[in-house]
VOGU-3710 file (C-alpha; in Angstrom, 3 decimals, decimal comma):
1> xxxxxxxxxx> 158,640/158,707/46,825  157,579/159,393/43,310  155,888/155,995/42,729  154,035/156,896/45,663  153,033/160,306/44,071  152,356/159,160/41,360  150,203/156,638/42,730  148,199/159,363/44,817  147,407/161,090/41,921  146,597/158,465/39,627
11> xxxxxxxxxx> 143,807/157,255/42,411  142,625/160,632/42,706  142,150/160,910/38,672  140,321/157,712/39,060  138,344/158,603/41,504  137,089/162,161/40,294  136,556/160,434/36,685  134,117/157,730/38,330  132,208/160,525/40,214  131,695/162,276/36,893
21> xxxxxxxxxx> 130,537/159,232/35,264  127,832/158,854/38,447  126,850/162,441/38,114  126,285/162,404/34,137  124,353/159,205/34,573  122,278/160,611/37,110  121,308/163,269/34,997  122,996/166,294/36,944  124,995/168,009/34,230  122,444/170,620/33,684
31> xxxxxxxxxx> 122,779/173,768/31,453  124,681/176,034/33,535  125,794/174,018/35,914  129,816/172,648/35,391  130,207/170,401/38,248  134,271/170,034/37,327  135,381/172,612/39,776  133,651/170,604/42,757  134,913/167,693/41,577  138,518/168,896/41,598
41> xxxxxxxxxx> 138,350/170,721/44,648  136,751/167,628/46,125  139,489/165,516/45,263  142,128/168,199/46,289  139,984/168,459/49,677  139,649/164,396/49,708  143,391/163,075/49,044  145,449/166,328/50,734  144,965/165,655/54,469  146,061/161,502/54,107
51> xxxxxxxxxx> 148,925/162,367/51,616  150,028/165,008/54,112  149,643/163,231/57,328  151,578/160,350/55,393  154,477/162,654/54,771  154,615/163,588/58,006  153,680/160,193/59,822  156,737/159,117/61,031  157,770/162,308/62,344  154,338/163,234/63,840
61> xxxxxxxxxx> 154,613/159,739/65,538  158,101/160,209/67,180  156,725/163,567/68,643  152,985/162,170/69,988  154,789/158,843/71,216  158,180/160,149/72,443  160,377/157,346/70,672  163,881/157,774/70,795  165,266/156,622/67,973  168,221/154,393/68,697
71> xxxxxxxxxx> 171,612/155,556/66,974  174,223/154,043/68,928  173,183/151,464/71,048  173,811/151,601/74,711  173,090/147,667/75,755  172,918/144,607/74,691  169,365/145,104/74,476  169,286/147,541/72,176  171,537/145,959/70,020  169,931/142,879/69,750
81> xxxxxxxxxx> 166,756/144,998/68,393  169,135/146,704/65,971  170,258/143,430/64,514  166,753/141,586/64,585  165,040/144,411/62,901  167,963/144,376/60,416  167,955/141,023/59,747  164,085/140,718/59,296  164,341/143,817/57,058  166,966/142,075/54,527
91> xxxxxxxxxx> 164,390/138,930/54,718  161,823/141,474/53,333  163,571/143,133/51,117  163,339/146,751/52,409  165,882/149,005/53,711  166,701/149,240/57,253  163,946/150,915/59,185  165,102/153,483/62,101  164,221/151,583/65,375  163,262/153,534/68,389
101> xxxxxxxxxx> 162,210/152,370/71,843  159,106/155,018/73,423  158,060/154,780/77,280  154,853/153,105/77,703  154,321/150,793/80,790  151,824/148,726/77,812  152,994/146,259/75,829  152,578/148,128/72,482  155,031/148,880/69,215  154,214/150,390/65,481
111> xxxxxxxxxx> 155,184/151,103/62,447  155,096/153,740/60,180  156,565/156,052/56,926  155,807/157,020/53,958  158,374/155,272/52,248  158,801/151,044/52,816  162,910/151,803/52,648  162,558/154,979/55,225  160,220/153,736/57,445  160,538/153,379/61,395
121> xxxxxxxxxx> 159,841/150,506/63,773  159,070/151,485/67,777  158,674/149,007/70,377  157,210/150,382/74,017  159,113/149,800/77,485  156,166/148,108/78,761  156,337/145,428/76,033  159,933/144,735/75,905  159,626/144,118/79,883  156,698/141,812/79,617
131> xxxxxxxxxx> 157,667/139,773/76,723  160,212/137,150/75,889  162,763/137,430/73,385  161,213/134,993/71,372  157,754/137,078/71,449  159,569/140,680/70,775  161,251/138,945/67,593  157,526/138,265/66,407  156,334/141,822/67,346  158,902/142,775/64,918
141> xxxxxxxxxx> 158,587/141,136/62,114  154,762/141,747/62,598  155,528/145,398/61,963  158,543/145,131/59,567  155,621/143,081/57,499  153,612/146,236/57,916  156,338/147,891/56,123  157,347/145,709/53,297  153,115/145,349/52,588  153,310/148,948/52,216
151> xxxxxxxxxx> 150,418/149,495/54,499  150,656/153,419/55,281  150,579/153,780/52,127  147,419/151,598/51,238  145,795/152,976/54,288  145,949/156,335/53,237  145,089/155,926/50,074  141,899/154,049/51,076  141,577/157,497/53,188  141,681/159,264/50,719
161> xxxxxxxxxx> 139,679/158,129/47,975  136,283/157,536/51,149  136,848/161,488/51,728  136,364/162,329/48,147  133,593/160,351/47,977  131,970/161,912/51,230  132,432/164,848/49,908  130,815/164,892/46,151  128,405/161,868/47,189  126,924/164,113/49,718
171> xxxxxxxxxx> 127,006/167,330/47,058  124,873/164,454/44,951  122,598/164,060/47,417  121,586/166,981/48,329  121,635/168,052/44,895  118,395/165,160/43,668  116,666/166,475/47,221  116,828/170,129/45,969  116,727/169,604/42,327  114,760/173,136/42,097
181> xxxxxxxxxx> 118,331/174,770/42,613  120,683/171,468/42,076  124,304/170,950/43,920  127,079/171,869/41,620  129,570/174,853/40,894  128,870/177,081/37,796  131,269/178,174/35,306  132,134/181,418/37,549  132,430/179,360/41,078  129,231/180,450/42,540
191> xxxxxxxxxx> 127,207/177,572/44,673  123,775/176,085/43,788  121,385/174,569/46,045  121,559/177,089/49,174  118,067/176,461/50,081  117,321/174,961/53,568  116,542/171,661/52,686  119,955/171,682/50,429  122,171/172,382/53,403  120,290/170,071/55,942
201> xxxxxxxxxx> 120,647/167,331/53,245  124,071/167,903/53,001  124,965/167,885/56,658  123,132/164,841/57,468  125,030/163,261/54,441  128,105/164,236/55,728  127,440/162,552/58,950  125,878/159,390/57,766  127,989/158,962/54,619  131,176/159,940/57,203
211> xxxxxxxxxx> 130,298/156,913/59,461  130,093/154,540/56,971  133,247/155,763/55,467  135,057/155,231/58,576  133,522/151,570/59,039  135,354/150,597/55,665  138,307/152,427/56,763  138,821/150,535/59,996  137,452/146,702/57,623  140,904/147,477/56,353
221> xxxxxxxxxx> 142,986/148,343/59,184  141,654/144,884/60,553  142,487/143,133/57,472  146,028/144,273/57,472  146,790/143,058/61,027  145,958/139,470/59,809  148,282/140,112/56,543  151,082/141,465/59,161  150,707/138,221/61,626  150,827/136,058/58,553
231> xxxxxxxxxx> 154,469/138,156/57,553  155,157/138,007/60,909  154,831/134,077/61,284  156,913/133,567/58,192  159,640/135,989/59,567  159,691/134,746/62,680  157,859/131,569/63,002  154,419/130,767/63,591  154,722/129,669/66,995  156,798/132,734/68,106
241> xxxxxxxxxx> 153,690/135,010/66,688  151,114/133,148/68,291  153,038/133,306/71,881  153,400/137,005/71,462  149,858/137,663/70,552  148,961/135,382/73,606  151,029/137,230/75,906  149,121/140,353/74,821  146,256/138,835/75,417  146,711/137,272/78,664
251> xxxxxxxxxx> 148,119/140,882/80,215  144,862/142,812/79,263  146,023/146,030/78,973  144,503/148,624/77,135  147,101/149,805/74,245  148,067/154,006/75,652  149,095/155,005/72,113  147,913/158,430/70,933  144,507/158,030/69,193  146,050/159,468/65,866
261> xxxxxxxxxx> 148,337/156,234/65,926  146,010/153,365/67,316  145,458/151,671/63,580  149,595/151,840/63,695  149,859/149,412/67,286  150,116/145,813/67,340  147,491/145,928/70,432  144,458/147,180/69,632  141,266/144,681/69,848  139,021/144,459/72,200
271> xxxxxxxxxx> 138,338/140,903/73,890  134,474/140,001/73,230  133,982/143,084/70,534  130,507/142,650/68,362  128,066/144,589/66,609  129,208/147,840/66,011  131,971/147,899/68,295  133,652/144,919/66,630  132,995/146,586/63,279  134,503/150,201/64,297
281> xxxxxxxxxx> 137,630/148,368/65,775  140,653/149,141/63,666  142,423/145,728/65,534  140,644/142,297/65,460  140,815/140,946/68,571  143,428/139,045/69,669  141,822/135,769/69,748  140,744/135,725/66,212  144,317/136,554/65,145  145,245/133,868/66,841
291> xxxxxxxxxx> 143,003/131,475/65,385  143,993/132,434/62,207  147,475/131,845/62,640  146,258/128,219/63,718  144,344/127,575/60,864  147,091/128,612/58,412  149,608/126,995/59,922  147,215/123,520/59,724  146,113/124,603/56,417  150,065/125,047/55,355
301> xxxx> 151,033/121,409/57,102  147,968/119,243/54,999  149,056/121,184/51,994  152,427/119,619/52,373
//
């Protein structure tokens, strides 16, 4: 836990020392205007919320889903998902995760923590009735993969350092639009720039620069669901993953998870996404995972 604080706050630094770099090259450190307090508060403002919901991620996501967290198994079921998830997790090198089963007629599971060696892996009703055993082994070690990358971590990071850019690269902004009163803090606290055009410059930056934001939030989500079906494959076995994603695919259903935890479900394209759609996705769809499970596993057999 204190790597990953340490880690939060050694982005944050980074981040806040880059603005101030932009805003001195951009000629906005004025006389009388100290732009440091906005800065810090920005980063404060930008990096709390993601390092917060991160500490509470896997408890927020027991409550929203309603897992149960398995303690003593009660069937051979569940015990068979106790020893797969503990086997995978000894492959990966991370502790063992809690496992929890959470009732959902869709085929669905996640993964989440703050921490890789106290994380938590939940599987839905719906998908351990649809799939084979085969294809639940490969949901698995899709999301014990999401663990051992560290994912919740990365994502929130990512998170964190768009919102603190939001934040002071709208204050820019609006600050060269209404240069008459500029955008900054002075040394006693007090705001510049509250003429009309400064806040309807900031708003709309808000808006436009929070969209965009969000796009690059969700490129990542997308890219980590490859990474996962790649740890997944070589956890599992390639042909396992690909079954599993193709039973996902061929039951259609839409994913019922909370929208605070779809980026954390192994379901979450949309068949025939593009455009903008495709782009706000946080899941590729399912037939592009797929083919990129076939073309590593024929890029893995010519290499050997």
């Amino acid at each position: 836990m204190l790597m990953r604080t340490t880690l939060f706050l050694g982005t944050n630094l980074a981040v806040i020392f880059i603005l101030n770099l932009m805003i001195t090259l951009l000629g906005l450190n004025q006389p009388g205007m100290d732009w440091k307090p906005m800065l810090l508060m920005a980063g404060i403002m930008g990096f709390a919320g993601s390092f917060i919901s991160l500490l509470m991620s896997k408890t927020m996501a027991k409550r929203s889903s309603g897992a149960q967290v398995i303690t003593t198994p009660t069937n051979d079921q569940q015990q068979w998902l106790i020893n797969t998830v503990n086997s995978q997790a000894q492959q990966a090198g991370i502790d063992m995760p809690e496992v929890a089963i959470f009732d959902s007629p869709a085929p669905n599971a996640f993964a989440t923590g703050a921490n890789k060696n106290k994380s938590l892996v939940a599987v839905s009703t719906g998908l351990l009735n649809s799939m084979t055993q085969d294809e639940v082994e490969a949901v698995l070690a899709h999301e014990i993969s999401h663990v051992s990358n560290g994912d919740m971590v990365t994502l929130s990071l990512i998170q964190g350092v768009v919102n603190t850019f939001v934040i002071v690269l709208s204050q820019i902004i609006s600050s060269l639009v209404d240069r008459r009163r500029g955008g900054g803090y002075n040394a006693r606290g007090y705001g510049f720039g509250r003429g009309l055009g400064y806040r309807a410059t900031y708003m709309a930056s808000q808006l436009v620069l929070g969209f965009f934001a969000t796009l690059i939030v969700r490129w990542f989500s997308r890219w980590r669901e490859y990474r996962a079906d790649a740890g997944g494959a070589a956890l599992a076995g390639t042909e396992k993953m690909i079954s599993a994603l193709e039973r996902l695919q061929s039951l259609q259903q839409p994913a019922q998870l909370p929208a605070q935890m779809q980026a954390l479900g192994i379901n979450g394209g949309l068949l025939g996404a593009i455009g903008l759609k495709k782009l706000s996705m946080t899941h590729p769809p399912l037939e592009e995972r797929i083919k990129a499970l076939r073309q590593n596993a024929r890029q893995s057999v010519e290499r050997h």
